[in-house]
Each structure stands twice: as structure tokens, then as C-alpha cells.
VODOPA-314501 format. One line per field, with one value per residue (C-alpha): residue number from 1; residue in three letters; x, y, z. Coordinates in nm, 3 decimals. Layout:
BEGIN
nr = NUM  ...
rest = ala  ...
c1 = X  ...
c2 = Y  ...
c3 = Z  ...
//
This chain:
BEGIN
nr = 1  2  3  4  5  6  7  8  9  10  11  12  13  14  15  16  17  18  19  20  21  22  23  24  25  26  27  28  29  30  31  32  33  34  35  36  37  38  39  40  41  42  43  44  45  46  47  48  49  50  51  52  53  54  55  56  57  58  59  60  61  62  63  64  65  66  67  68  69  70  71  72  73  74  75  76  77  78  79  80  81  82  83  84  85  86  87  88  89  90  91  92  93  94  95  96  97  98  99  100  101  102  103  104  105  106  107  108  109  110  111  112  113  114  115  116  117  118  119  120  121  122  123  124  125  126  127  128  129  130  131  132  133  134  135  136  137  138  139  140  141  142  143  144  145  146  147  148  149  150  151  152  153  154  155  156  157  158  159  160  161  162  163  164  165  166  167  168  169  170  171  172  173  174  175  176  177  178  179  180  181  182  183  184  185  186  187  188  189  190  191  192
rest = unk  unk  unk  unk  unk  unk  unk  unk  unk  unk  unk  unk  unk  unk  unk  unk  unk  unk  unk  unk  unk  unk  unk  unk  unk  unk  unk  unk  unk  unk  unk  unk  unk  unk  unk  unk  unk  unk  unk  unk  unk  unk  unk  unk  unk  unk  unk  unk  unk  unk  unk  unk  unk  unk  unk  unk  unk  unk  unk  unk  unk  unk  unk  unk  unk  unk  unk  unk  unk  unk  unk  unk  unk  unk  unk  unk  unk  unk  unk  unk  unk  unk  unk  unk  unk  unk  unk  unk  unk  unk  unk  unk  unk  unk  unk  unk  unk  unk  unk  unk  unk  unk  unk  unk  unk  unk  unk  unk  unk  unk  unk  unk  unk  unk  unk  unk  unk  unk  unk  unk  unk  unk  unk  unk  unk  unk  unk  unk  unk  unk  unk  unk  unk  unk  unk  unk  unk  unk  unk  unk  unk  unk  unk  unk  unk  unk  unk  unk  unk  unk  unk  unk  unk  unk  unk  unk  unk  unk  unk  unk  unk  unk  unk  unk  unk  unk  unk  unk  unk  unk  unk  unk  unk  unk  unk  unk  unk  unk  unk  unk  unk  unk  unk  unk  unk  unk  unk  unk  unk  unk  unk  unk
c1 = -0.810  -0.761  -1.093  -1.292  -1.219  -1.265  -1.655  -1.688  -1.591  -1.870  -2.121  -2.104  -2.097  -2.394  -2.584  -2.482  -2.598  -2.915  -2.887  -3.167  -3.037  -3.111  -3.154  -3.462  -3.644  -3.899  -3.774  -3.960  -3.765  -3.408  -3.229  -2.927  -2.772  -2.859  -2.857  -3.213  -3.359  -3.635  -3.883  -3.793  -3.477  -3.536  -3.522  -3.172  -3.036  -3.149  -3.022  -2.706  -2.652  -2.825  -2.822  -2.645  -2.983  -3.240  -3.577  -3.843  -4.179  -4.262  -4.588  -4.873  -4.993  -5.367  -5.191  -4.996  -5.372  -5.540  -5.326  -5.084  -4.725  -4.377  -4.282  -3.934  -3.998  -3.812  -4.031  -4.300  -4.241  -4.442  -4.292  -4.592  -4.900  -5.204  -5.417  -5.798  -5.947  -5.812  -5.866  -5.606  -5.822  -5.528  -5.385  -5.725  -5.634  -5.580  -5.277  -4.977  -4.682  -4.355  -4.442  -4.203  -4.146  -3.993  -3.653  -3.717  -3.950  -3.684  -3.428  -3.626  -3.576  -3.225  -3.114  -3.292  -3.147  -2.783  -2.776  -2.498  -2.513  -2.292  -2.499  -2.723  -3.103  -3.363  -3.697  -4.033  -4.322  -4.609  -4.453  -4.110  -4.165  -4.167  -3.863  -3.657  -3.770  -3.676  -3.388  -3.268  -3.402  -3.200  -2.881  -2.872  -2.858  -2.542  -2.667  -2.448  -2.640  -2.998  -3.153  -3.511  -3.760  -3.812  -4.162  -4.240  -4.519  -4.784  -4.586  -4.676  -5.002  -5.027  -5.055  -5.257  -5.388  -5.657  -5.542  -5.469  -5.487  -5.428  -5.109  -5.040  -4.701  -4.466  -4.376  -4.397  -4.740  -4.718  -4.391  -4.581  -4.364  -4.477  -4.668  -4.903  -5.207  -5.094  -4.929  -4.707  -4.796  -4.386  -4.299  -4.501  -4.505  -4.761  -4.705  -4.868
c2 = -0.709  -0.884  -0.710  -0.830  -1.168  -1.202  -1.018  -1.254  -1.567  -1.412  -1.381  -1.711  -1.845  -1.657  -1.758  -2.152  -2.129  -2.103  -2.432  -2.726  -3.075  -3.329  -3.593  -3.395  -3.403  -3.687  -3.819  -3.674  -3.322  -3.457  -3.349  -3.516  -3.169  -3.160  -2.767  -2.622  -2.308  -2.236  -1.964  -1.728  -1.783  -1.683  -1.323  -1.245  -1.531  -1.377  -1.037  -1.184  -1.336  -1.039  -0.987  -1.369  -1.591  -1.689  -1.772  -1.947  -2.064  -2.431  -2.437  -2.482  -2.133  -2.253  -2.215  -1.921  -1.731  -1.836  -1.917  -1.610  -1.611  -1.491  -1.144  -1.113  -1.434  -1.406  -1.664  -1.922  -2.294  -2.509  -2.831  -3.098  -3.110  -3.207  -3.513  -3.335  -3.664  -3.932  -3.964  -4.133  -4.338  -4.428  -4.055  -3.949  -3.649  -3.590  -3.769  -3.536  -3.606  -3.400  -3.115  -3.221  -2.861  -2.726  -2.711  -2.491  -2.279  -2.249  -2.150  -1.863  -1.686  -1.817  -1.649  -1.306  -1.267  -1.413  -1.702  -1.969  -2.308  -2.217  -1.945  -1.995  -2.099  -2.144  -2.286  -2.293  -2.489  -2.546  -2.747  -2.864  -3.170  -3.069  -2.793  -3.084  -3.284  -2.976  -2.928  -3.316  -3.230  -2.921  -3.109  -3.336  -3.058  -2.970  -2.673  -2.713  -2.464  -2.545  -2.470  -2.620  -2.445  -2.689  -2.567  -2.386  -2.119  -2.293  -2.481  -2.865  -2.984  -2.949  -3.305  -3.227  -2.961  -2.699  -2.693  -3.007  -3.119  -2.721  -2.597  -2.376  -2.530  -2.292  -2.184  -1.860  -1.758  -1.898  -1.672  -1.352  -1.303  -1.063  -1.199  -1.101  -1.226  -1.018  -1.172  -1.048  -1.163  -1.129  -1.376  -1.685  -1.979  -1.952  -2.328  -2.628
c3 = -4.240  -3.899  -3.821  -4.092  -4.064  -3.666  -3.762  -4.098  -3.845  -3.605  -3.819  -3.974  -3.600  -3.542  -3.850  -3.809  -3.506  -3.583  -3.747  -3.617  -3.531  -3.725  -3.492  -3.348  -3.673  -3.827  -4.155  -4.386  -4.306  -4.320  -4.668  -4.749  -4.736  -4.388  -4.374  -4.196  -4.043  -3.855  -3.939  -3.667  -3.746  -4.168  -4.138  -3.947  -4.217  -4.525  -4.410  -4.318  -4.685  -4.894  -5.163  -5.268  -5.127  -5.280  -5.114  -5.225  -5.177  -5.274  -5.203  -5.455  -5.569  -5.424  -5.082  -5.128  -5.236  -5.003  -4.687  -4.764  -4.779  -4.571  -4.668  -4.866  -5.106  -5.437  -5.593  -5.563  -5.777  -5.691  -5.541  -5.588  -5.753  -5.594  -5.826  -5.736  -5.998  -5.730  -5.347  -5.087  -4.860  -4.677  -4.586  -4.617  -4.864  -5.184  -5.357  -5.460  -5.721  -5.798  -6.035  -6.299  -6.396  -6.094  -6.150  -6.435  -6.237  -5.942  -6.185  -6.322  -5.943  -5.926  -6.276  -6.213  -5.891  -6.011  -5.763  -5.817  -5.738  -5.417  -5.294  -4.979  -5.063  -4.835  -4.906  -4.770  -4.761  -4.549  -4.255  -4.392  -4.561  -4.966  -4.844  -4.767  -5.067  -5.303  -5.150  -5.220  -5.599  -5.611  -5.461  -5.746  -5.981  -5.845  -5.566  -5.274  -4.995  -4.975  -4.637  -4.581  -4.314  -4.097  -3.984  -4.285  -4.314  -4.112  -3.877  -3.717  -3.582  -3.215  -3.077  -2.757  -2.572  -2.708  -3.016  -3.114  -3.493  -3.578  -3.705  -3.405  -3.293  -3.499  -3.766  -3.987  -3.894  -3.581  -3.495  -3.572  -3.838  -4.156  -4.417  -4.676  -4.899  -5.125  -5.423  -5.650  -5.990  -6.090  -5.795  -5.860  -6.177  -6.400  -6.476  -6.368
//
């Protein structure tokens, strides 16, 4: 029993560890849960938890199509929804709103795979911002261990250098880590 415990205190050291300070990221990827991963660090974590975690895609399903998506996703539910009839001139894009179905979508994935509200979730998006917006929604609905991808599939814009304005910083991609274009029709909201 001694055993156990000294390797389950290990292993959660190990895992925590890969934990991202907060202090180093801009606010629009700070949760109020405060718990975040980055994508290299996604598929030791997930291993580490299986089969109690959950993770999910909150992408639109436009992006997981045609930009692909990270291998081992339980789900897609799409975070925001993108207004294609109205054009920001100020962020120069087009404007997006909270999908106001996603909790329902989310808790499709989380009741076929038999996640509780306690059970480690860790979300995805393209660069970190709607993970750590979803993961704020899905704190107020009571779910207590929501970890947000800090550089998300596509990673952060280089700010200089040769490619600057591309998302070549990090992230899933970025890491070289598996991912398909490949979609599995079982995995993703048919919703809005």
C-alpha cells in the first residue's frame, strides 16, 4: 500500500508539473480555474488519467474539416459561432458569439464516456482563447477539473522572424504531434 501511494504521489507530481504559469499568459487564456496544459504536454496527461478524462475539441466543425484535428478527441462542441452576415471592421474578421448550445453538446461526450463533474477535462481550441472561455462556462456548471490548452491545435502567431503573422510558435501541429483530417462522424455536434 506504502508503494502505491509513494507512485500515485509521483505521478500526480509528474502530471502537475506539467502545469503552465499563469502569470506568463495574456488574459484572454486565464480561466478562473486556473488549471492549463500545453499541447506537448496533452498526450502523457490523458494517458495518465485514462479512462476518467474527457477531451474535447471546441472548435467550430469548419475548422476541425478543414484544418484537421489532435488524435484521441472524445468529442467536438463547438464553443462560438462565427456571424458570416456581419463584418468586424475593428478586429478585421468576422464577429463570433457563444454557441448557446454547448453545454448540451459537451455533455453528450461527458455522459457516454461517464465523466463526473470531478473528473479531469481538457479542452482544445485553436490557440487557447475559447478553451479557457469553455472552461469558465463549464466551471459554473459545477465541473471542478477543466484544463484549457494553452496553445491549442494551431498554436500563437509568430511575432517576428520568417514567419511572422503564421501560427508556427507551438502548439499541436506545431509539436509534431498526431493528428488527422479525418473525422469521425460519432465525435462531432451536428448542431449549430
Amino acid at each position: 500500500m506504502r508503494t502505491f501511494l509513494i507512485a500515485l504521489a509521483l505521478g500526480l507530481f509528474a502530471v502537475n508539473a506539467q502545469a503552465v504559469d499563469p502569470a506568463s499568459l495574456p488574459k484572454i487564456k486565464i480561466s478562473k480555474l486556473g488549471l492549463y496544459l500545453e499541447a506537448k504536454d496533452v498526450p502523457a496527461f490523458l494517458k495518465a488519467h485514462a479512462p476518467k478524462v474527457l477531451f474535447v475539441d471546441v472548435r467550430t466543425i469548419e475548422e476541425v474539416l478543414f484544418v484537421g484535428s489532435p488524435d484521441g478527441l472524445d468529442g467536438q462542441a463547438t464553443f462560438g459561432i462565427m456571424h458570416y452576415d456581419k463584418w468586424d471592421k475593428e478586429k478585421n474578421t468576422f464577429p463570433r458569439n457563444p454557441n448557446p448550445d454547448f453545454l448540451s453538446q459537451f455533455e453528450l461526450f461527458a455522459l457516454d464516456k461517464g465523466i463526473d463533474k470531478t473528473d479531469p477535462i481538457v479542452l482544445i481550441c485553436r490557440s487557447g482563447d475559447r478553451s479557457a472561455l469553455s472552461a469558465d462556462l463549464l466551471a459554473r456548471y459545477g465541473y471542478s477539473n477543466v484544463w484549457s490548452v494553452v496553445d491549442g491545435f494551431e498554436g500563437d502567431m509568430a511575432k517576428d522572424g520568417p514567419n511572422q503573422g503564421k501560427r508556427a510558435v507551438n502548439g499541436w501541429k506545431n509539436a509534431g504531434l498526431p493528428w488527422s483530417y479525418k473525422v469521425d462522424q460519432n465525435k462531432i455536434t451536428m448542431g449549430k
